[in-house]
N, C-alpha and C positions, 0 to 999 in steps of 0.2 A: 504494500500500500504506500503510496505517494505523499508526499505534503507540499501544499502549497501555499507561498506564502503573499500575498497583496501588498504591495508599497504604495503609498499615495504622499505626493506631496501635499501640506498643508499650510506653508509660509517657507517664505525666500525674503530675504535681503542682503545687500553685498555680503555681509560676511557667512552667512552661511545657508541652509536648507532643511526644513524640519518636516518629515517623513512618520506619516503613521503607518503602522506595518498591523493585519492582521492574518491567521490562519484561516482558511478553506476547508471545511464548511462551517469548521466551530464557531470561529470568530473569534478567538483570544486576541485581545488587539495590546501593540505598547507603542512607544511613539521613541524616534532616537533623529539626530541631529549631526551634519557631517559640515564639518569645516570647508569653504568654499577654497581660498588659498591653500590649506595642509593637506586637506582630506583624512586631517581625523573628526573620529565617529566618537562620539559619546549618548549613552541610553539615557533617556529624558524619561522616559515613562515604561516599567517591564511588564510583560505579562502576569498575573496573581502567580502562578505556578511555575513559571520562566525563570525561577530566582538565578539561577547559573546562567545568564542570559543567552543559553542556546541559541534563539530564534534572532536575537539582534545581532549575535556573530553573522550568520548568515547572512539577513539585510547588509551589515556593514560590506560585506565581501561583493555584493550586488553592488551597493551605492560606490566602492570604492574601482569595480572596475568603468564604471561611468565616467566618475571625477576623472581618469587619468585619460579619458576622450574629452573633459570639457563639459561634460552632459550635467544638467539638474533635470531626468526627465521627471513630467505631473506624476506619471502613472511607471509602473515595471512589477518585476516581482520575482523571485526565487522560486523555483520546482526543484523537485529530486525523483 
């Protein structure tokens, strides 16, 4: 069985881009934030049961292969 995970942006300004991420079909939602200049990721919001931030690893690894084309895209998302 698969998981997938929904990224949606929520707020951009120069310095950086803040992303709610939730799973498919549950809906565990947490919200994290990647530095527009560095491209570091820091977790703003985890899932209740996420506490080892498994799921925002992931996101980060999505949002960071973006950053290093330039990209803030609205919408993306992690599968496995």
């Amino acid at each position: 069985m698969g998981l997938l995970i929904d990224i949606k942006k929520i707020e951009e300004n120069e310095e950086a881009a803040v992303y709610l991420f939730s799973t498919v079909p549950n809906g565990n939602s947490g919200k994290v934030s990647i530095n527009k200049k560095t491209g570091e990721c820091f977790v703003i919001e985890e899932p209740e049961y996420d506490k080892e931030s498994e799921l925002a690893e992931r996101v980060f690894r999505v949002l960071a292969r973006h950053w290093t084309k330039g990209e803030f895209p609205d919408i993306t998302c992690w599968a496995s």
